[in-house]
C-alpha positions as CSV (number, residue, x, y, z in Angstrom):
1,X,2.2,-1.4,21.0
2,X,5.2,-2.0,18.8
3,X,4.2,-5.7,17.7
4,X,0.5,-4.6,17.5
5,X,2.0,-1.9,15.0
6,X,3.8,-4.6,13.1
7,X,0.9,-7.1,13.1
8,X,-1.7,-4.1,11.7
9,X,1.0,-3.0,9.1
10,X,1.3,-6.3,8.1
11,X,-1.8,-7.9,7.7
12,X,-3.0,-5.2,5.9
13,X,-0.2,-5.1,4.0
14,X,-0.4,-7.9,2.4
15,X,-3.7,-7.8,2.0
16,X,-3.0,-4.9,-0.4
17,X,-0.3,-7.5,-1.8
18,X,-2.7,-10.2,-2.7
19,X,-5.3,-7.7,-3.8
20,X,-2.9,-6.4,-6.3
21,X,-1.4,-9.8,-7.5
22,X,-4.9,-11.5,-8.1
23,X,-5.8,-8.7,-10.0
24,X,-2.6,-8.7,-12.1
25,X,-3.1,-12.9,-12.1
26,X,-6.7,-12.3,-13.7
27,X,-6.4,-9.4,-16.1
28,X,-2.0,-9.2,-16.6
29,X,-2.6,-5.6,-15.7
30,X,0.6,-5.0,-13.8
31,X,-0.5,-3.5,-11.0
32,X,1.2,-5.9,-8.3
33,X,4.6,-5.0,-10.8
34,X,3.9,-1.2,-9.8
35,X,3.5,-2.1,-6.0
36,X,6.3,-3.9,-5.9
37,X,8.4,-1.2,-8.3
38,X,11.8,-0.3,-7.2
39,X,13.8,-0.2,-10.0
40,X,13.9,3.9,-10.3
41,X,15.4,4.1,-6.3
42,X,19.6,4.1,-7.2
43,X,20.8,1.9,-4.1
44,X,17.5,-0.2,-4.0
45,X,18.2,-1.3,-7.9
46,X,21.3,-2.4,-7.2
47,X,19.7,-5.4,-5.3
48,X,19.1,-8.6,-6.4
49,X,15.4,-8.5,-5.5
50,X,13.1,-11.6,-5.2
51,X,9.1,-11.8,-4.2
52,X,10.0,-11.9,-0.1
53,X,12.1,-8.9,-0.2
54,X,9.5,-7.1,-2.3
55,X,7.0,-7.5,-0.4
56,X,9.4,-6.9,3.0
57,X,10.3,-3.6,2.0
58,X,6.4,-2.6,1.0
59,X,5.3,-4.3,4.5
60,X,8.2,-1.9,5.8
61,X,6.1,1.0,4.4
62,X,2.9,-0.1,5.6
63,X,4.7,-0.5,9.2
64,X,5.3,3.0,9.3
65,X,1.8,4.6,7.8
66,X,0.2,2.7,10.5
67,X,1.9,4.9,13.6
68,X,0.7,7.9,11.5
69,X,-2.9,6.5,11.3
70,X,-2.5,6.2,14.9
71,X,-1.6,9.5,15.8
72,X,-3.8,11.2,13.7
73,X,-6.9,9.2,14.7
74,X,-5.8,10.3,18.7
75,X,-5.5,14.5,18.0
76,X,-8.1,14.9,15.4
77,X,-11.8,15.1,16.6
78,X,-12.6,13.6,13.2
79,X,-14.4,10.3,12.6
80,X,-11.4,7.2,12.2
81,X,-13.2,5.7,8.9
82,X,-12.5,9.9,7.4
83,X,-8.9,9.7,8.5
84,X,-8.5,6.4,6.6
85,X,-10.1,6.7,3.8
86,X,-8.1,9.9,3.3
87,X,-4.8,8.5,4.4
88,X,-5.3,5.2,2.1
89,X,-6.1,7.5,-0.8
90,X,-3.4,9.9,-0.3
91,X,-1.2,7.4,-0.2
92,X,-2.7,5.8,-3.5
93,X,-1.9,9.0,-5.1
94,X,1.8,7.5,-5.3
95,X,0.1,5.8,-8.4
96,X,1.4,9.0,-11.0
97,X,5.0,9.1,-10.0
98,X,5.7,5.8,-9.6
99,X,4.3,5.4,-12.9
100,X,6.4,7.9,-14.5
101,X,9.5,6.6,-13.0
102,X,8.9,3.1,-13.4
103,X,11.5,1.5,-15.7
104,X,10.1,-1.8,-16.0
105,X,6.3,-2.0,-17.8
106,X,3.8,-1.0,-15.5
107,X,0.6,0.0,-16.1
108,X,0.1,3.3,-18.2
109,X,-0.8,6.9,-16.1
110,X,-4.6,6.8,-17.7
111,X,-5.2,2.9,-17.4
112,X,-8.5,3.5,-16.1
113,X,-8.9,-0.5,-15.0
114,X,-5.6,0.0,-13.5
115,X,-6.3,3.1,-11.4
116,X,-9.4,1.3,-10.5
117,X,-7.7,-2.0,-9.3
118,X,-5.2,0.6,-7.5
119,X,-7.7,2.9,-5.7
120,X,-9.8,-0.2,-4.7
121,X,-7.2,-1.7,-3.7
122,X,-5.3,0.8,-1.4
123,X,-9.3,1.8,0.2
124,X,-9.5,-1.7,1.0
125,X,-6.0,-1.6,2.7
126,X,-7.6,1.7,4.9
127,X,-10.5,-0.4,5.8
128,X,-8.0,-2.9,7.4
129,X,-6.1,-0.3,8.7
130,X,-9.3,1.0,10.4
131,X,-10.9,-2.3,11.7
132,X,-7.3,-4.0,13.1
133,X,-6.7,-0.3,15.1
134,X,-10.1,-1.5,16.2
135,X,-9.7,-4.8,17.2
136,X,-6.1,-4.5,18.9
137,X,-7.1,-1.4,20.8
138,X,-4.5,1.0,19.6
């Protein structure tokens, strides 16, 4: 269960990671910057930070929402697609305060295109999150 965890978390992980980049790549909206945003965090600034370890310590995060999904999706009589498409946009919702506490330029709180790329973005990650539960029979 624990590398099935891993491989979920971090497939669509990086999907979210490559959704976000290509759309920073094609419009220099920063919303890859933003994902990748740690500067605010005290000990984590301190680091000497480089893409890998970026993205290592967002597929960290996605590692852990995917137990939750997991749980959830067992004790609720919901459907799985509802509890993902809430999770994924709760957890979008990060968007505001990691705006506000960015120190490097991110995108700015009402960038519409930005919130767009970042919504889309984070529902395509719960699609992901859904289907691979699916398909590895967690």
């Amino acid at each position: 269960m624990f590398v099935r965890i891993l491989l979920i978390g971090s497939i669509a992980g990086l999907i979210l990671s490559g959704w976000m980049f290509l759309w920073q790549q094609l419009t220099g909206i920063r919303v890859y910057t933003l994902l990748m945003n740690v500067d605010f965090i005290p000990l984590l600034k301190q680091v000497e930070w480089n893409q890998l370890l970026l993205n290592l310590f967002h597929l960290i995060i996605s590692w852990a929402i995917v137990p939750v999904y997991i749980m959830l999706k067992r004790r609720l009589t919901v459907n799985k697609w509802l509890i993902g498409m809430i999770m994924s946009t709760v957890v979008a919702g990060v968007y505001f305060p990691l705006v506000m506490l960015a120190v490097k330029p991110v995108p700015a709180m009402g960038d519409g295109y930005a919130l767009f790329i970042w919504y889309t973005g984070h529902l395509l990650y719960g699609i992901f999150l859904v289907k691979l539960t699916d398909i590895m029979k967690t």
